[in-house]
C-alpha positions, 0 to 999 in steps of 0.5 A, spaced: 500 500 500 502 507 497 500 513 502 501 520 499 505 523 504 502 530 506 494 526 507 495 520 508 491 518 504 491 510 499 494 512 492 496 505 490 495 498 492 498 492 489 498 485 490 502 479 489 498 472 487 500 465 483 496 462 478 494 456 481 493 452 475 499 456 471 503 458 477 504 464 474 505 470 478 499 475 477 500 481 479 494 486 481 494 494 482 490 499 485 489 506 483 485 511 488 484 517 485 480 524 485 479 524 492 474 529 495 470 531 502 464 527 502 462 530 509 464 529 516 472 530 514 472 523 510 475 523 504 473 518 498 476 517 492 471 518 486 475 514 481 478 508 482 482 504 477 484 496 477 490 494 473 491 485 471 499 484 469 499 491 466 491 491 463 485 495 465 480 490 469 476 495 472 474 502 473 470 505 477 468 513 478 463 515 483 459 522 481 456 522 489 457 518 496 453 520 501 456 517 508 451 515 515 444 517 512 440 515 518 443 509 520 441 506 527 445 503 532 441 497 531 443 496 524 449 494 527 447 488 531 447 482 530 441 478 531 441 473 538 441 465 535 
């Protein structure tokens, strides 16, 4: 995991796995970018990029988050068994 030094904040994260099938290494990496206030302090990155042995998989970009809207505590409990 990447911090940006002055906000602490993820840039990149990158991991390591073996094809098990191949054994092949797979190399997988993370880009968080276009962090912005989502309220309260919390910063969220609005665009999110993920990257196979160099080749883009997966993109994200985010137009609004909106963090704790009406959550109760109970929300968080978990039933008795």
């Amino acid at each position: 995991m990447y911090f940006q030094a002055s906000t602490k904040l993820p840039l990149r994260q990158v991991t390591e796995r073996r094809d098990p099938k191949t054994h092949e290494r797979i190399e997988e990496v993370t880009v968080y970018s276009k962090y912005r206030d989502v309220g309260g302090g919390v910063m969220w990155p609005f665009a999110i990029q993920r990257e196979r042995n160099g080749e883009k998989v997966f993109s994200m970009f985010a137009e609004s988050v909106k963090i704790n809207r009406d959550l109760t505590d109970n929300m968080f409990t978990l039933p008795s068994i």
